[in-house]
C-alpha positions in Angstrom: 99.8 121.2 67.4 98.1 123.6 69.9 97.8 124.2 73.3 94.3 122.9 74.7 94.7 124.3 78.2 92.0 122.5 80.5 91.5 119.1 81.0 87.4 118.3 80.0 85.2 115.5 81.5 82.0 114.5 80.8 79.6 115.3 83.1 78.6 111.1 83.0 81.8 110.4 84.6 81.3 112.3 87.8 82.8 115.5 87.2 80.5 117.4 89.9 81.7 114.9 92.5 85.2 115.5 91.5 84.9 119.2 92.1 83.6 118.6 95.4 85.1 120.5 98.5 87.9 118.6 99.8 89.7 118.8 103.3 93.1 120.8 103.0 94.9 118.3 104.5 93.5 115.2 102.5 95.6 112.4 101.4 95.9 109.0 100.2 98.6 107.7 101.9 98.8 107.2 106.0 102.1 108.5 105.9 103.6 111.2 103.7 106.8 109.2 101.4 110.0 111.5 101.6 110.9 111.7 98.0 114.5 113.6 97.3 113.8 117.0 96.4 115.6 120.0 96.3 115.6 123.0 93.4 116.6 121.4 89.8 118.0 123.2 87.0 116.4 123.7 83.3 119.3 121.9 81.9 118.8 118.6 84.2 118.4 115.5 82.9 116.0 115.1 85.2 113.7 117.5 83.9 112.5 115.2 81.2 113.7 114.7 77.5 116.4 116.6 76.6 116.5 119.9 74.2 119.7 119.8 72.4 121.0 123.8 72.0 118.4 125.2 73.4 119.0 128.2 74.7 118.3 129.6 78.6 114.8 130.8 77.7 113.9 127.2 75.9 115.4 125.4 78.9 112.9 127.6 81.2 110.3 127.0 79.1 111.3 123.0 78.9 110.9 122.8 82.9 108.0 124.4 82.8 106.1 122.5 80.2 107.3 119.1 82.1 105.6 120.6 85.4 102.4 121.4 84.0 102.5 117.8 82.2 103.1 116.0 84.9 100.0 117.8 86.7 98.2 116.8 83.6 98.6 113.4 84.0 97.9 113.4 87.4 94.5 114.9 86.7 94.0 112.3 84.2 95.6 109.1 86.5 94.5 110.6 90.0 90.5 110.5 89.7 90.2 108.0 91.9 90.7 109.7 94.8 88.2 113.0 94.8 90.1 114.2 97.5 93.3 115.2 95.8 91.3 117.4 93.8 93.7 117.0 90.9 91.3 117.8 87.9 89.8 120.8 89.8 93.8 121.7 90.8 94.8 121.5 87.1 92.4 123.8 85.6 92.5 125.7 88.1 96.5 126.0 87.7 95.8 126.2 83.6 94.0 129.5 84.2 96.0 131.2 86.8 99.0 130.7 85.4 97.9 131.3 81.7 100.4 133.8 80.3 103.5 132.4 81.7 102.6 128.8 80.3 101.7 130.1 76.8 105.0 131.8 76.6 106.7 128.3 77.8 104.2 126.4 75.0 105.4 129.2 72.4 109.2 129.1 72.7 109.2 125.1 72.9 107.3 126.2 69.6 110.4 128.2 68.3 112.6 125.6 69.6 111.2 123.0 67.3 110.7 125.4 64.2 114.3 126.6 64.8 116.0 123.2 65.4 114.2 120.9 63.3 112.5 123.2 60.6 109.6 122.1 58.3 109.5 118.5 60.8 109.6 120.9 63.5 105.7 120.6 64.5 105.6 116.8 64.7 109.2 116.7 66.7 107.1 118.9 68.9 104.0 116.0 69.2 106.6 113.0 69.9 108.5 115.6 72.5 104.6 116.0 73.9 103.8 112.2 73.9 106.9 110.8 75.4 106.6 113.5 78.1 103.4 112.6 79.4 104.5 108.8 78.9 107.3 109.5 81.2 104.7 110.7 84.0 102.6 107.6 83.5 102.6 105.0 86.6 101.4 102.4 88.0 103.3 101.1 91.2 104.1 104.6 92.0 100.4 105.5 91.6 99.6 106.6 95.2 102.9 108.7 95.9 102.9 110.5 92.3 99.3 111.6 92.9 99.8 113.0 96.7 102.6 114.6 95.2 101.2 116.1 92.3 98.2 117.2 94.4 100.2 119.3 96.7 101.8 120.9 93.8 99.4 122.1 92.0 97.3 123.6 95.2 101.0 125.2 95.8 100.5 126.6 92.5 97.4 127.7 92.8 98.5 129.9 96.0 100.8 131.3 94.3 100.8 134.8 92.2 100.6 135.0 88.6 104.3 134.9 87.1 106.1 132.5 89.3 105.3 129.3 88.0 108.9 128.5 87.1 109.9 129.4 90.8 107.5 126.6 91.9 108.2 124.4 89.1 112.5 124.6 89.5 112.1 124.1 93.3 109.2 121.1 92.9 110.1 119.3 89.8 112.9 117.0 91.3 110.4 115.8 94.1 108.0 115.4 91.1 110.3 112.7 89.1 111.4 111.4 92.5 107.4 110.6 93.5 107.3 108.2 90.1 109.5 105.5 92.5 106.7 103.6 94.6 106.5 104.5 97.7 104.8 101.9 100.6 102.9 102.9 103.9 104.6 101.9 107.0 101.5 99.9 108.3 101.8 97.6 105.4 105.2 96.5 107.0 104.1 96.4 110.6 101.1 94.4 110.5 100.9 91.0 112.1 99.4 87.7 110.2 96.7 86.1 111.9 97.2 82.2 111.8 93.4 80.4 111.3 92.6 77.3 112.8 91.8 74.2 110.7 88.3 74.2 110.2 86.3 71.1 111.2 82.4 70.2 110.0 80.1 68.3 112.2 76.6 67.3 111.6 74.1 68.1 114.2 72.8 64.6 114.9 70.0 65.9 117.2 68.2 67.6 113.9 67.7 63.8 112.8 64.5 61.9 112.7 65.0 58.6 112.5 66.1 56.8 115.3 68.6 55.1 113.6 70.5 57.0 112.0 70.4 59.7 114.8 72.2 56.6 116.7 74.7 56.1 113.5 75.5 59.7 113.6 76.8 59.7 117.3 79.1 57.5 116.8 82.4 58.0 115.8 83.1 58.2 112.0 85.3 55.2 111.9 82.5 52.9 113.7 79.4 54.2 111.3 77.8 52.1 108.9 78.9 52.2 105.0 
């Protein structure tokens, strides 16, 4: 396994438009969902699969790798909205913040080799897979990606070496944002009740005499 920082697209599928200039303050929700946060711990189950004796640099490195996943994901699920900027956010992230994640991917490394030996690079893999399974979403789609967008441009703002400052203070809102999350307008609009819907000929658009009169009368008096 290695570490394949950016995320690539195809040019096909719209990447330009992606990278587009965005307002600061876009969104995809009307109103911003409050989702607990709060500074985490490495150690918390929270954080994402658990690294049994791993020690205080591996648990570090542990939160860390679950942050930058999570944006992954994000930039992978969150195209849909060229707004939030997530693909151009991630790279962007990936690059600033090169040398404290390849430390975090190379002590996850050691963990592995040190825990699980010779299987220790495919326990790696299924620790990789299930971690960006456990970011995956669907009804939580809209409140993950808002949140995930204002982490990474967070991230991006801030200097080289304090990922994991950002990470242990932003993580626990990160998990919390996979819980959907609903506007208020969608519990404050009113149903409109239709009217039954009647269908009359226009009798004047009839030629013949006759049946211009059998069309004026009522329905219960015309000829069968």
């Amino acid at each position: 396994m290695s570490f394949t920082p950016k995320l690539k697209l195809a040019a096909a599928l719209g990447l330009a438009g992606l990278l587009a200039a965005a307002p600061a303050a876009a969104q995809v929700l009307l109103y911003d969902p409050q989702f607990p946060s709060g500074p985490i711990e490495p150690g918390d189950p929270l954080v994402g699969v658990p690294l049994p004796g791993a020690n205080p640099a591996e648990q570090r490195a542990h939160l860390m790798w679950n942050m930058r996943s999570g944006l992954n994901v994000a930039a992978l699920q969150c195209q849909f909205s060229p707004y939030l900027r997530t693909v151009d956010n991630y790279n962007g992230v990936i690059d600033h913040h090169a040398r404290e994640l390849r430390e975090a991917y190379a002590a996850l490394e050691g963990y592995f080799r040190r825990v699980h030996g010779r299987a220790g690079p495919r326990r790696f893999d299924d620790y990789s897979t299930q971690t960006y399974n456990n970011f995956s979403t669907l009804h939580a789609q809209l409140g993950f990606c808002q949140t995930a967008a204002r982490i990474g441009r967070e991230l991006l703002a801030t200097r080289r070496g304090d990922f994991y400052t950002v990470a242990s203070a932003r993580m626990r809102e990160l998990r919390n944002s996979l819980t959907p999350a609903y506007d208020t307008y969608m519990f404050t609009r009113t149903p409109i009740a239709l009217g039954s819907m009647t269908f009359t000929v226009d009798c004047t658009q009839i030629r013949d005499r006759r049946q211009r009169r059998d069309c004026e009368r009522p329905p219960s008096a015309r000829r069968r």
